[in-house]
DRENDO-1510 file (C-alpha; in Angstrom, 1 decimal, always signed):
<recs>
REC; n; res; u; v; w
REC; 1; UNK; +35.5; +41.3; +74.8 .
REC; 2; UNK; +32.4; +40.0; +72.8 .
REC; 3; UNK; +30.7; +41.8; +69.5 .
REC; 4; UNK; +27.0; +40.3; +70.4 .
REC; 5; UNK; +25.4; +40.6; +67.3 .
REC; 6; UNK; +28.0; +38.4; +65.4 .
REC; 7; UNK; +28.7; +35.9; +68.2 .
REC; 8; UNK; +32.3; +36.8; +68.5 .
REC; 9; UNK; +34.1; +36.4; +71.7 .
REC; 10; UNK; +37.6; +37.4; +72.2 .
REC; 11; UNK; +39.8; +36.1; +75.5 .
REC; 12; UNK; +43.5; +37.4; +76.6 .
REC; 13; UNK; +44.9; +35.5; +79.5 .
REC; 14; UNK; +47.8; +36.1; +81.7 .
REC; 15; UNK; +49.5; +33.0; +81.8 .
REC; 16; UNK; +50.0; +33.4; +85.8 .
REC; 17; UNK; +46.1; +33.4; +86.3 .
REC; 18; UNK; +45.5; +30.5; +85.3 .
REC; 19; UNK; +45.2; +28.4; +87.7 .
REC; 20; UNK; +45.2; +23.9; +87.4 .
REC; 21; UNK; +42.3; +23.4; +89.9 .
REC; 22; UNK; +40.0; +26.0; +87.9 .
REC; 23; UNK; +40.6; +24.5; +84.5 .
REC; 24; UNK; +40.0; +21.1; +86.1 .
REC; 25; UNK; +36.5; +21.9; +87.3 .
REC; 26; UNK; +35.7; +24.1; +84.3 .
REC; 27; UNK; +36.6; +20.9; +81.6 .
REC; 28; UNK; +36.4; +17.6; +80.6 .
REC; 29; UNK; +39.3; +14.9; +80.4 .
REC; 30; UNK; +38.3; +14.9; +76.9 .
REC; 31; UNK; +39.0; +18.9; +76.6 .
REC; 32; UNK; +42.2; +18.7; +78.2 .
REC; 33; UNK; +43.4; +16.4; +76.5 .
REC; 34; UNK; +42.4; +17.3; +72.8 .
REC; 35; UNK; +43.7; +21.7; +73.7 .
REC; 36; UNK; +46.9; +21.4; +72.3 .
REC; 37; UNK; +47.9; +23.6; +75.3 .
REC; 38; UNK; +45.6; +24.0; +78.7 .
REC; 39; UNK; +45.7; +27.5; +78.6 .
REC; 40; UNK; +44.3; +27.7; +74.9 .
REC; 41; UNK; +41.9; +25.9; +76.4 .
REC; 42; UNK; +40.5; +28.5; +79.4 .
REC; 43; UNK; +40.8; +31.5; +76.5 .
REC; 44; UNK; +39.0; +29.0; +73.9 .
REC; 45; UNK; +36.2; +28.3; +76.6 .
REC; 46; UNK; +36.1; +31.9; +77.6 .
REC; 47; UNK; +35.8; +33.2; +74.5 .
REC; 48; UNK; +33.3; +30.8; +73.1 .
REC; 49; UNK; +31.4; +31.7; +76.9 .
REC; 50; UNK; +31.4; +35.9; +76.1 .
REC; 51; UNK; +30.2; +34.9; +72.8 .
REC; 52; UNK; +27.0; +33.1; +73.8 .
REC; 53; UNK; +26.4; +34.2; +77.1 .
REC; 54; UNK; +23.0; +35.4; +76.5 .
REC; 55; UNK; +22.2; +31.5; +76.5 .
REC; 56; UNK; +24.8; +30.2; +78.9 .
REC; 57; UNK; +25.3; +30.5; +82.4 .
REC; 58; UNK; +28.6; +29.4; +83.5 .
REC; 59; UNK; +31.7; +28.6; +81.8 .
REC; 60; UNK; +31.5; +24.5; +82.1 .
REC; 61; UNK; +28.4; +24.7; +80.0 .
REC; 62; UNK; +30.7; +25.5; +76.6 .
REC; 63; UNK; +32.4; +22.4; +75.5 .
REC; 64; UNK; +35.9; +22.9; +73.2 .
REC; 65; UNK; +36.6; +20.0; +70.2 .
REC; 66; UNK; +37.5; +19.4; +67.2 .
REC; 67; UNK; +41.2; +21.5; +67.4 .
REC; 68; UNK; +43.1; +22.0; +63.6 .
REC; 69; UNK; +46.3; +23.6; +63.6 .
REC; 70; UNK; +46.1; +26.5; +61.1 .
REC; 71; UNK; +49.8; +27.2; +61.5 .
REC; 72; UNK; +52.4; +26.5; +64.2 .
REC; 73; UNK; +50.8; +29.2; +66.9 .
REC; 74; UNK; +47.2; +29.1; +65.5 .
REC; 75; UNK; +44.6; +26.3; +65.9 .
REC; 76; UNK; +41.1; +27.0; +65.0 .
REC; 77; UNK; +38.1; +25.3; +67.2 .
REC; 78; UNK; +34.4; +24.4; +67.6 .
REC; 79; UNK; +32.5; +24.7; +70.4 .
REC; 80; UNK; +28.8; +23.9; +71.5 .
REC; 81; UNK; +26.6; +23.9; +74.7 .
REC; 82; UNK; +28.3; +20.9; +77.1 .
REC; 83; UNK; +26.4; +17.7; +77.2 .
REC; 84; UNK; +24.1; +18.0; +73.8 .
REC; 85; UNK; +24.8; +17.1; +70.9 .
REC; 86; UNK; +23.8; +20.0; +69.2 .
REC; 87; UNK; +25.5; +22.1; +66.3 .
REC; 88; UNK; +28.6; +23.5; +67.4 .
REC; 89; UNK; +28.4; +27.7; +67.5 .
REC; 90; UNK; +28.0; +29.0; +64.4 .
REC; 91; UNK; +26.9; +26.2; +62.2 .
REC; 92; UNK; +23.4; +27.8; +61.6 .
</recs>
């Protein structure tokens, strides 16, 4: 789901979807291994994807960082077109 004029993308994932090989050739190392959980990582990538994807053409093109845990099950993140070193999403 994605509200276009606000940038918001939303992602629900069925666990049993997901599947190691896709999230491999989808991420970086460096993704994986900062997600606190590889799933939150596919919906974080997805929804930051749906947000954006009036500029963006496939999925490997959003990179994930910068994780915070906002409480035990919530982590906030930023995201930002893969390989630049541009603002994340949002910052302006």
């Amino acid at each position: 789901w994605t509200m276009k004029p606000f940038h918001i993308g939303v992602d629900i994932e069925r666990l049993d979807r997901l599947k190691p090989r896709i999230i491999q050739r989808v991420s970086t190392a460096a993704e994986r291994e900062s997600a606190p959980r590889i799933p939150w990582l596919w919906s974080a990538k997805e929804a930051a994807f749906k947000s954006h994807s009036e500029k963006l053409e496939v999925i490997s093109s959003v990179e994930i960082f910068d994780w915070q845990a906002v409480s035990a099950s919530q982590w906030r993140f930023r995201a930002r077109e893969a390989g630049t070193s541009s603002a994340p999403f949002g910052s302006g």
